[in-house]
FIVEX-405048 format. One line per field, with one value per atom (N, C-alpha, C): residue number from 1; residue in three letters; atom name; y, z, x. Coordinates in Angstrom, 2 decimals, m for minus. Example, Ala and Ser with C-alpha at 12.3 -4.5 7.8 and 13.67 -1.06 7.14 Angstrom:
BEGIN
drentor: (1_1_1_2_2_2)
loti: (ALA_ALA_ALA_SER_SER_SER)
marlum: (N_CA_C_N_CA_C)
v: (m5.69_m4.50_m3.30_m2.25_m1.06_0.03)
w: (7.80_7.80_7.80_7.08_7.14_7.87)
u: (13.19_12.30_13.20_12.85_13.67_12.90)
This chain:
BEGIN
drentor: (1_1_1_2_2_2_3_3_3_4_4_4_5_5_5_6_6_6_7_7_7_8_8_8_9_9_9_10_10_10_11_11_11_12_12_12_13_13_13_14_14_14_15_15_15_16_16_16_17_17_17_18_18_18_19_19_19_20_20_20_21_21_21_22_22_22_23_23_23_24_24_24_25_25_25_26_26_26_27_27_27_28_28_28_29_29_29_30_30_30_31_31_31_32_32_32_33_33_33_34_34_34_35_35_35_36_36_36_37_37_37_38_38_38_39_39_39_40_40_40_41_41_41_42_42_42_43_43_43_44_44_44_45_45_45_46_46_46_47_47_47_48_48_48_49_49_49_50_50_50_51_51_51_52_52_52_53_53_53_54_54_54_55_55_55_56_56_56_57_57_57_58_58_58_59_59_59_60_60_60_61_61_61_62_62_62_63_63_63_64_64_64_65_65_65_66_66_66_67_67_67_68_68_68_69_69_69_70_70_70_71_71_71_72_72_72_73_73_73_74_74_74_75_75_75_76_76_76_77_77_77_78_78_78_79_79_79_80_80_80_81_81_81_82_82_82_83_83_83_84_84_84_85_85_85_86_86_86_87_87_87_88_88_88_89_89_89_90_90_90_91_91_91_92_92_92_93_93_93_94_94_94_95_95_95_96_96_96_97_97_97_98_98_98_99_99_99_100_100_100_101_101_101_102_102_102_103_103_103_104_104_104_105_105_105_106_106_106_107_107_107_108_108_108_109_109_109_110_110_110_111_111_111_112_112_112_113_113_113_114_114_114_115_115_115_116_116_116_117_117_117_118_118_118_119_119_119_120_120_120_121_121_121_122_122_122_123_123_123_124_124_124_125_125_125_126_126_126_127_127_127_128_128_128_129_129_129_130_130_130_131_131_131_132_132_132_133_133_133_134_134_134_135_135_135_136_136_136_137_137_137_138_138_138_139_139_139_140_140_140_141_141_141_142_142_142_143_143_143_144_144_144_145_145_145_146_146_146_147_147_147_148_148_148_149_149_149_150_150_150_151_151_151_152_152_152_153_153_153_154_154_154_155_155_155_156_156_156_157_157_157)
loti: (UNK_UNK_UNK_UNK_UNK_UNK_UNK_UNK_UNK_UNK_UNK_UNK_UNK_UNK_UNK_UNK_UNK_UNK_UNK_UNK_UNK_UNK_UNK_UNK_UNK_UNK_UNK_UNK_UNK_UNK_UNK_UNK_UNK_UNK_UNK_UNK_UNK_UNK_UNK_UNK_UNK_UNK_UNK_UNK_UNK_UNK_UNK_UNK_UNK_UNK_UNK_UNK_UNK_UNK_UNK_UNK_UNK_UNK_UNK_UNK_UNK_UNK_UNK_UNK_UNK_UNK_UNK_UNK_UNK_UNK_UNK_UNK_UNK_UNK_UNK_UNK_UNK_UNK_UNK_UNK_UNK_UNK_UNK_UNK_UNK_UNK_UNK_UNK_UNK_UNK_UNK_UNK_UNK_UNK_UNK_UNK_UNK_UNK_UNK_UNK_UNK_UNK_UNK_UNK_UNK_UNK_UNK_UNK_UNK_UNK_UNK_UNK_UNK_UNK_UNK_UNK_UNK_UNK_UNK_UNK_UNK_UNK_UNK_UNK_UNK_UNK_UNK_UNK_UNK_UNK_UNK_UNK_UNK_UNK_UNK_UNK_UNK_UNK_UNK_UNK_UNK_UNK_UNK_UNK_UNK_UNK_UNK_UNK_UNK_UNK_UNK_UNK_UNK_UNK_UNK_UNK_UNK_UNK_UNK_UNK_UNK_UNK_UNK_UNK_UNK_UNK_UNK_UNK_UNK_UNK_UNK_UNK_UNK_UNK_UNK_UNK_UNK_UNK_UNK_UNK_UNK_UNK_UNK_UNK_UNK_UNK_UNK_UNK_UNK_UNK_UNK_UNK_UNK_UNK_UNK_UNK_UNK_UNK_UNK_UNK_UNK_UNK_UNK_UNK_UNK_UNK_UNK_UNK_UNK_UNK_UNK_UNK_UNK_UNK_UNK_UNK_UNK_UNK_UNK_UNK_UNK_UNK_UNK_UNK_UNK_UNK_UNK_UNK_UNK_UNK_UNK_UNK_UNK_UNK_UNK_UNK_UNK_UNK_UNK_UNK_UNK_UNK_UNK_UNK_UNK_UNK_UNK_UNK_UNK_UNK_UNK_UNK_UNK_UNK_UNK_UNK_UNK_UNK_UNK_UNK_UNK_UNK_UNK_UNK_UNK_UNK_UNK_UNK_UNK_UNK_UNK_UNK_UNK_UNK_UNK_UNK_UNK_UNK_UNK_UNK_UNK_UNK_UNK_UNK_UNK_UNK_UNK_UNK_UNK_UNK_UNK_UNK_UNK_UNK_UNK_UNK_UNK_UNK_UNK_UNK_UNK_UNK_UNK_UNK_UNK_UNK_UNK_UNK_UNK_UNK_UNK_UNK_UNK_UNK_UNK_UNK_UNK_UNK_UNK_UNK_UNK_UNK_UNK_UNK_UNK_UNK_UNK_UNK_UNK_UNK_UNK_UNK_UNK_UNK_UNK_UNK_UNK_UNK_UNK_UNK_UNK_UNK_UNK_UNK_UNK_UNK_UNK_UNK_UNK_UNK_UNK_UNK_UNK_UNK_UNK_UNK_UNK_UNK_UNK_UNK_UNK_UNK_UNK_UNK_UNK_UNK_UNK_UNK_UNK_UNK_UNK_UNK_UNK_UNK_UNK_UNK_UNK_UNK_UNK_UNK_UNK_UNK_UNK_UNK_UNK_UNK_UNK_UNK_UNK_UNK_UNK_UNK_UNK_UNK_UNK_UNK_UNK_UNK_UNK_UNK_UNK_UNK_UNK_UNK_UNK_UNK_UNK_UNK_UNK_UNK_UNK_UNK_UNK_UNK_UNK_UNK_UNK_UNK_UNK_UNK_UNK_UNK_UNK_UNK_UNK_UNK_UNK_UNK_UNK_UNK_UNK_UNK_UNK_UNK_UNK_UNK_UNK_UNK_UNK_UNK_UNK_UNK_UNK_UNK_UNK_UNK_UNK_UNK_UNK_UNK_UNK_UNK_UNK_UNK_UNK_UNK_UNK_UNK_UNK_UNK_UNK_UNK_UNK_UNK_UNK_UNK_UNK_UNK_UNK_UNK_UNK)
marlum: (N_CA_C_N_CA_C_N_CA_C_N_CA_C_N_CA_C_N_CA_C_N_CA_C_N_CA_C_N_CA_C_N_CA_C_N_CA_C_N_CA_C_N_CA_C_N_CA_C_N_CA_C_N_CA_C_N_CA_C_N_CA_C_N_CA_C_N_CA_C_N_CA_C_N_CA_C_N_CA_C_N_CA_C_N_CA_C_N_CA_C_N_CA_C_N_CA_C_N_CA_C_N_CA_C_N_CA_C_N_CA_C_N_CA_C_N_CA_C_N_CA_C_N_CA_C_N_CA_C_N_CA_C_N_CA_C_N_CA_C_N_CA_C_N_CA_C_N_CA_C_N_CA_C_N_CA_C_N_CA_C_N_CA_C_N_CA_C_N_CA_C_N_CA_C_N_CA_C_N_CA_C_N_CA_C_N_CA_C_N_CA_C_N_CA_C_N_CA_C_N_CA_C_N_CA_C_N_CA_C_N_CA_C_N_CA_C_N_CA_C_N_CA_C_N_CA_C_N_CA_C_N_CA_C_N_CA_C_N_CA_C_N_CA_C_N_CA_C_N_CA_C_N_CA_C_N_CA_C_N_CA_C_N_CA_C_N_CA_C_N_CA_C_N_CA_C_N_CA_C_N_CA_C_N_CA_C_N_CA_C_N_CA_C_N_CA_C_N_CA_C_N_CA_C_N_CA_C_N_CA_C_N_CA_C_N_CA_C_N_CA_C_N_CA_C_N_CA_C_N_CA_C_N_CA_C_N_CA_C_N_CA_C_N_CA_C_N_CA_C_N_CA_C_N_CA_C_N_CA_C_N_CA_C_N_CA_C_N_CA_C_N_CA_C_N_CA_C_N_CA_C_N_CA_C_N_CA_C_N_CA_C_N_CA_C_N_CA_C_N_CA_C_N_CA_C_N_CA_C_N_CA_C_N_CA_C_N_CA_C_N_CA_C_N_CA_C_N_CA_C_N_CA_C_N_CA_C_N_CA_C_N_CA_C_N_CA_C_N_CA_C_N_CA_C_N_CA_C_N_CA_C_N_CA_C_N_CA_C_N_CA_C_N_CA_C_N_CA_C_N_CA_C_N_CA_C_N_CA_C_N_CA_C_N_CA_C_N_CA_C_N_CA_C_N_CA_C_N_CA_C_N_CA_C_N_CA_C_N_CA_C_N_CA_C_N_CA_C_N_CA_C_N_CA_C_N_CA_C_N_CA_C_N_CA_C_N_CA_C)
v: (m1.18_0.00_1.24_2.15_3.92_4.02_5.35_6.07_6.81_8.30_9.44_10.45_10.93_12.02_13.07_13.76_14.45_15.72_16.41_17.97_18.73_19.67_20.43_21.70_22.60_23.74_24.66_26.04_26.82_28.25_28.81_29.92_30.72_32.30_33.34_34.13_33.80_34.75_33.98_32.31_31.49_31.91_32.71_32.71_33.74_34.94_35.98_36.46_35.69_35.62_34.99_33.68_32.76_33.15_34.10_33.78_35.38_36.29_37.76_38.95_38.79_39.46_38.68_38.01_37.20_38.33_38.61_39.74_39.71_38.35_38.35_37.42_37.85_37.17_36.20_35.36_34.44_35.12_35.20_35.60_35.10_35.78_35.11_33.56_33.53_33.20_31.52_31.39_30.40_29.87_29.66_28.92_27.65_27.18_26.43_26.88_27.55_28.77_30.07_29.94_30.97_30.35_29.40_28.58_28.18_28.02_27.51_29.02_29.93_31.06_31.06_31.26_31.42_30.46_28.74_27.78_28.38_28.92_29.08_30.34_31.77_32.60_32.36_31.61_30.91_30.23_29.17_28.68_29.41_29.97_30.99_32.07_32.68_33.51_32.36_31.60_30.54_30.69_29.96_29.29_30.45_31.58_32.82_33.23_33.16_33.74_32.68_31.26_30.44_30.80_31.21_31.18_32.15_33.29_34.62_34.14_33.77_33.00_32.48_31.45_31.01_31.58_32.72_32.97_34.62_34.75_36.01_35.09_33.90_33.03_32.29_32.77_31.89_30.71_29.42_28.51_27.63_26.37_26.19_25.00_24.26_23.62_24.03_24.29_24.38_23.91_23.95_23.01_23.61_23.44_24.08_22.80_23.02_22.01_22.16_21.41_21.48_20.54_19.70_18.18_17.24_17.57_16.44_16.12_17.37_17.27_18.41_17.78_18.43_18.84_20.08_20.69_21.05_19.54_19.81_21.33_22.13_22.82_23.06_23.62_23.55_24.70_25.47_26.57_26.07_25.97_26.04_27.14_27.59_28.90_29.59_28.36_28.59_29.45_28.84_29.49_29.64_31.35_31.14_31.64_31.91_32.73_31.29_30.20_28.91_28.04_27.93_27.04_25.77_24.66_23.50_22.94_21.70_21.65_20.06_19.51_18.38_17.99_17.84_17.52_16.23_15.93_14.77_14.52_13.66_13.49_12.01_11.71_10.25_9.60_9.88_9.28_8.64_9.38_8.99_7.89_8.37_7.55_6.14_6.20_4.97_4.18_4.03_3.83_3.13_3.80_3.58_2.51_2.72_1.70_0.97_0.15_m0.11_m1.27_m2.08_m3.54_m1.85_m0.90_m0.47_1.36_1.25_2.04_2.75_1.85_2.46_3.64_3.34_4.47_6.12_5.56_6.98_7.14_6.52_7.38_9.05_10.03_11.50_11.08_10.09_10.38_9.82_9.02_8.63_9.83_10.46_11.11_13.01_12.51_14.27_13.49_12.27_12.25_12.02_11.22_11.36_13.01_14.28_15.75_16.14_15.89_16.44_15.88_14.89_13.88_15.11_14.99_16.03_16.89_17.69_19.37_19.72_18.60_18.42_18.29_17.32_17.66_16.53_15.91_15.64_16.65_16.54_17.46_18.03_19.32_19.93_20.05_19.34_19.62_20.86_21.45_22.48_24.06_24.30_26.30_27.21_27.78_28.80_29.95_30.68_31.99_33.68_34.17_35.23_36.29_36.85_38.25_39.37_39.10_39.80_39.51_38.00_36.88_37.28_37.04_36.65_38.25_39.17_40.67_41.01_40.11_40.36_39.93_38.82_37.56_38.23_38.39_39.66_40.76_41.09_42.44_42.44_40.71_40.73_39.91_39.21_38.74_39.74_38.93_40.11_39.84_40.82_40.83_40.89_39.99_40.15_40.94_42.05_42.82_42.71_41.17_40.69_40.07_39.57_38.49_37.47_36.39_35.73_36.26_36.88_37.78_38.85_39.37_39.68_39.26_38.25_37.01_36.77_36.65_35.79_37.36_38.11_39.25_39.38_38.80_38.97_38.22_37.22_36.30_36.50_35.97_36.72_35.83_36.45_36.09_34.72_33.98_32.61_31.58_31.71_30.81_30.42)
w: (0.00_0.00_0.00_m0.69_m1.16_0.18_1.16_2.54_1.37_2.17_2.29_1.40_0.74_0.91_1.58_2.16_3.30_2.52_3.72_3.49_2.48_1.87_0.61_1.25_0.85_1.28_0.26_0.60_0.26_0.89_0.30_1.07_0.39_1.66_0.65_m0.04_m0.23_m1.40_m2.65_m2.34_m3.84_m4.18_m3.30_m3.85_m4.43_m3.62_m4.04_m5.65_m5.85_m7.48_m8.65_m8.08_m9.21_m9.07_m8.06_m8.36_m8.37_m7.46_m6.93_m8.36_m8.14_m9.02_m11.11_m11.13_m12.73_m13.36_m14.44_m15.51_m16.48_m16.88_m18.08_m17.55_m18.39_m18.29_m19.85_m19.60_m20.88_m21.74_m23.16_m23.90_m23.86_m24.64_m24.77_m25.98_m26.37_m27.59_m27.05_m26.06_m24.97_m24.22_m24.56_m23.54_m22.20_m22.47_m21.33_m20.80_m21.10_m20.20_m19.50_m19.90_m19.74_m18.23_m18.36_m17.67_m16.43_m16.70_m15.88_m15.20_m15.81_m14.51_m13.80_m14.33_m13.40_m12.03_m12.71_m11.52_m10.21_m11.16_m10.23_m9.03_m9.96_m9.31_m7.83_m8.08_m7.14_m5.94_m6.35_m5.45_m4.45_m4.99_m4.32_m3.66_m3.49_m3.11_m1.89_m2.13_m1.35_m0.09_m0.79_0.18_1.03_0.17_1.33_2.26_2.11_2.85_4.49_3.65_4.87_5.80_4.97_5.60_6.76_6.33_6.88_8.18_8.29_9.12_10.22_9.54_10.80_11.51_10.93_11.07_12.50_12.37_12.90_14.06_13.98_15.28_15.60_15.24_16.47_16.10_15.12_14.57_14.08_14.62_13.89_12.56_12.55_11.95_11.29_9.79_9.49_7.95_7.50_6.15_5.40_3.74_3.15_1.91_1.94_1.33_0.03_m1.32_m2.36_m2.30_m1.05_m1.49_m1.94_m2.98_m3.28_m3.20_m2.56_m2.71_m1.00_m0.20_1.11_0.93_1.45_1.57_3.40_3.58_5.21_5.26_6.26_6.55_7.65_7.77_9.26_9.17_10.24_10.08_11.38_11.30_12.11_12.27_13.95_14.50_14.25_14.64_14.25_12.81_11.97_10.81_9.78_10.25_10.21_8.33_8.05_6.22_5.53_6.22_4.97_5.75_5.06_5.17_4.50_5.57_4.86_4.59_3.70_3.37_2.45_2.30_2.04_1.32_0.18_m0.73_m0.96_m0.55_m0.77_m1.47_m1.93_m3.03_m2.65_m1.35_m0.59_m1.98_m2.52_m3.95_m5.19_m5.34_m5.84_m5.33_m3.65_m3.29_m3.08_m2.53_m2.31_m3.73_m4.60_m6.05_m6.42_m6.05_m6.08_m5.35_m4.11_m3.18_m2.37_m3.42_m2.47_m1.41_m1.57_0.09_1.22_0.85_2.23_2.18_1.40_1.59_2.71_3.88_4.92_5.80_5.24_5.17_4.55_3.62_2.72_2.53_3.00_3.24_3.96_3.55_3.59_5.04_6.14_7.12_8.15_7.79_8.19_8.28_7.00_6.88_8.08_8.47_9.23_10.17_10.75_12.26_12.38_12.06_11.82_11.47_11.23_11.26_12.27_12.88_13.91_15.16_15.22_16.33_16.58_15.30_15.01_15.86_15.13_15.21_17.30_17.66_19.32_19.90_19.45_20.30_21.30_22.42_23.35_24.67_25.69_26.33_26.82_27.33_27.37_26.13_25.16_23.84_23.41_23.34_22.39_22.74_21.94_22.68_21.86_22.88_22.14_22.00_20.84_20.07_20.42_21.88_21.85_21.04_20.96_20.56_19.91_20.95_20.27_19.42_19.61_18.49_17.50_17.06_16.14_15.47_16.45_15.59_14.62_15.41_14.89_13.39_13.48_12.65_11.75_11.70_10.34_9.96_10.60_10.46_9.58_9.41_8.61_7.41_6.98_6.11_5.59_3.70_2.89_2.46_1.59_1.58_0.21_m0.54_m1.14_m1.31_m2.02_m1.97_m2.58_m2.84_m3.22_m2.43_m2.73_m2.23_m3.10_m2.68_m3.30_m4.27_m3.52_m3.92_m5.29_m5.19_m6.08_m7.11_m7.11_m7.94_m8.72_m8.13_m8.78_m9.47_m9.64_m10.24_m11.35_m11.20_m12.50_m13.45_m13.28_m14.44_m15.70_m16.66_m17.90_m17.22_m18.22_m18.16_m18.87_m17.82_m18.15_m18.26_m17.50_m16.98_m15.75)
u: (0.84_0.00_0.89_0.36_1.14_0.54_1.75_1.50_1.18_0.14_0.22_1.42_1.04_2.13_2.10_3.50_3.39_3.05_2.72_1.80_2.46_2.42_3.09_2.96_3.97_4.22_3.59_3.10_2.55_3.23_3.67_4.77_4.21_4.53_3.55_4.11_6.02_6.88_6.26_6.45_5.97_4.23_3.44_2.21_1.86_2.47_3.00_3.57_4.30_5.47_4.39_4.05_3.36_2.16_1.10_m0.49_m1.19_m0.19_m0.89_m0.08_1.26_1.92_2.08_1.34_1.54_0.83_1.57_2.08_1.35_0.68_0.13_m1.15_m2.11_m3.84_m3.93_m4.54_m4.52_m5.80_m5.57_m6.83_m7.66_m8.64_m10.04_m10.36_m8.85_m8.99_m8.12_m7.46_m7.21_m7.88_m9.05_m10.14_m9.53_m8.75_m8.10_m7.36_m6.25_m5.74_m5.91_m7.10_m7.96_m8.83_m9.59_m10.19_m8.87_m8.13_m6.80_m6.55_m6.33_m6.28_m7.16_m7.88_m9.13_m9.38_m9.24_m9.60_m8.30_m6.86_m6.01_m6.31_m6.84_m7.23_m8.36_m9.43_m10.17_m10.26_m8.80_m8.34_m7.10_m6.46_m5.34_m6.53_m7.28_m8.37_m8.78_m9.44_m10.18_m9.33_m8.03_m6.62_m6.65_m6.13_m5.83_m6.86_m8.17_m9.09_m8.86_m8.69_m8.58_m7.89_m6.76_m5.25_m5.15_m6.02_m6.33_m6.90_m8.15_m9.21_m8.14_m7.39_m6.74_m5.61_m4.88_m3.77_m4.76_m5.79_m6.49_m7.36_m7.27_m7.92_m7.10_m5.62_m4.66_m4.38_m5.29_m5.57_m4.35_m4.06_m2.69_m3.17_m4.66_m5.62_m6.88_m6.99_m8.05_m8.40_m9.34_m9.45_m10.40_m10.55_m11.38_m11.60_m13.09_m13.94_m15.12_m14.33_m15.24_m16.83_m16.31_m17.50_m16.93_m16.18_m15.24_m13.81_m13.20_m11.85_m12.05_m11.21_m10.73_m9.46_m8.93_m7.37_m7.76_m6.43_m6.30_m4.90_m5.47_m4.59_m3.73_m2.46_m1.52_m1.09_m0.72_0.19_1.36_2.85_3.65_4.22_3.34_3.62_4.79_5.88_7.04_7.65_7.14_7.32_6.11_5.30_3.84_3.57_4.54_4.50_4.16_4.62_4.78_3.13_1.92_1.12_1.57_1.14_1.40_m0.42_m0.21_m1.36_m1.34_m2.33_m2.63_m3.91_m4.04_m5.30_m5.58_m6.89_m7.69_m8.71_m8.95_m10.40_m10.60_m11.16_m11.70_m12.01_m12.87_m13.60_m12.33_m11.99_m10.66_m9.39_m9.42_m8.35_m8.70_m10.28_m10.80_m11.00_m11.29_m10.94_m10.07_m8.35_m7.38_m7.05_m7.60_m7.13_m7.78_m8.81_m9.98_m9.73_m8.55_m8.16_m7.89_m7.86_m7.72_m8.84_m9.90_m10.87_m11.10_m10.78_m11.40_m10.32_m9.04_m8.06_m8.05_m9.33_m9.05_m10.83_m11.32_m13.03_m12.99_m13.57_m13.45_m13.93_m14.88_m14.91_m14.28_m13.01_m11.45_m10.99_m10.38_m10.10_m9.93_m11.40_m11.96_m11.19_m11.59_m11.25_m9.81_m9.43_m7.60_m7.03_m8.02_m7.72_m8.26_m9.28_m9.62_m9.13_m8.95_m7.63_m6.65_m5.73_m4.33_m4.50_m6.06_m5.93_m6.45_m7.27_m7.36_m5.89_m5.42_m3.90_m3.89_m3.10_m3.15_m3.16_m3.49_m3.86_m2.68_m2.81_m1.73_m0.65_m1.25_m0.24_m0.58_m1.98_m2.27_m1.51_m0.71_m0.50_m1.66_m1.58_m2.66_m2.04_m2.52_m1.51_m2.43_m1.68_m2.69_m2.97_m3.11_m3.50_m2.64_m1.03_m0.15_0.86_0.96_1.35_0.79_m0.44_m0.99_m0.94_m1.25_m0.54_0.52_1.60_3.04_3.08_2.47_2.22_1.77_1.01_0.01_0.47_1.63_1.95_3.28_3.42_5.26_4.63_3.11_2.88_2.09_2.70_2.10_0.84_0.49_m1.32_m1.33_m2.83_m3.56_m4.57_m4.73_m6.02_m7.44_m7.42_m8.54_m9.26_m10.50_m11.21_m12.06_m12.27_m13.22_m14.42_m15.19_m16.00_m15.78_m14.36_m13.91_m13.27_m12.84_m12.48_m13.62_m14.51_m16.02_m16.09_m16.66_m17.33_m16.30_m14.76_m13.77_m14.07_m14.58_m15.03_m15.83_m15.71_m16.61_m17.87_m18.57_m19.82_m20.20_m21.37_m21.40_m20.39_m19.16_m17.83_m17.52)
């Protein structure tokens, strides 16, 4: 049986370069690259809003959900610019690997994240107020939102 692969990094100079600052928009005349910014624009919006959410509630666990595909999320306090992160599609994995299905069912899946994200006791630190200030105050910003993402889209896409 394939483990897991471990969490993937998401750093916000690399999100920054490749998703906020990209120089050029694909034409109209590129319908899949076109379509491909866009799914990218969406999801970098999504990601960040999360990212935001948790990084402004102290949060070192949180996750964002299509229905069909889960992105578990982590932030190590320690080094809070780099989200790590982990994508699943239960439907898919179970598919793949059905002698061990019950490894990769989306509701395996929550509780083996919500296990994590509880902690053992006395494991959890909690990030007050002026932490989590500092924290926000050395990461850089997107001036978009979701919301605004969606209204960029042509019409009927």
């Amino acid at each position: 049986m394939d483990c897991p692969a471990p969490p993937s990094r998401f750093a916000n100079d690399e999100h920054h370069k490749e998703l906020v600052n990209r120089k050029t928009k694909p034409t109209y005349v590129d319908v899949d690259a076109r379509f491909q910014y866009h799914a990218e624009r969406l999801t970098a919006a999504a990601i960040t809003q999360t990212y935001h959410n948790m990084i402004e509630g102290g949060l070192e666990y949180g996750l964002l959900t299509t229905g069909e595909a889960i992105v578990f999320l982590r932030i190590d306090w320690a080094e809070p610019e780099t989200l790590l992160y982990h994508l699943a599609e239960p439907t898919a994995e179970v598919q793949a690997y059905p002698d061990h299905a019950h490894l990769w069912r989306a509701v395996g899946q929550y509780l083996a994240f919500s296990l994590m994200a509880v902690g053992l006791p006395g494991q959890r630190k909690l990030h007050g107020q002026d932490e989590r200030h500092d924290v926000m105050k050395n990461l850089k910003t997107w001036l978009e939102d979701i919301e605004t993402t969606l209204r960029s889209l042509p019409d009927g896409k």
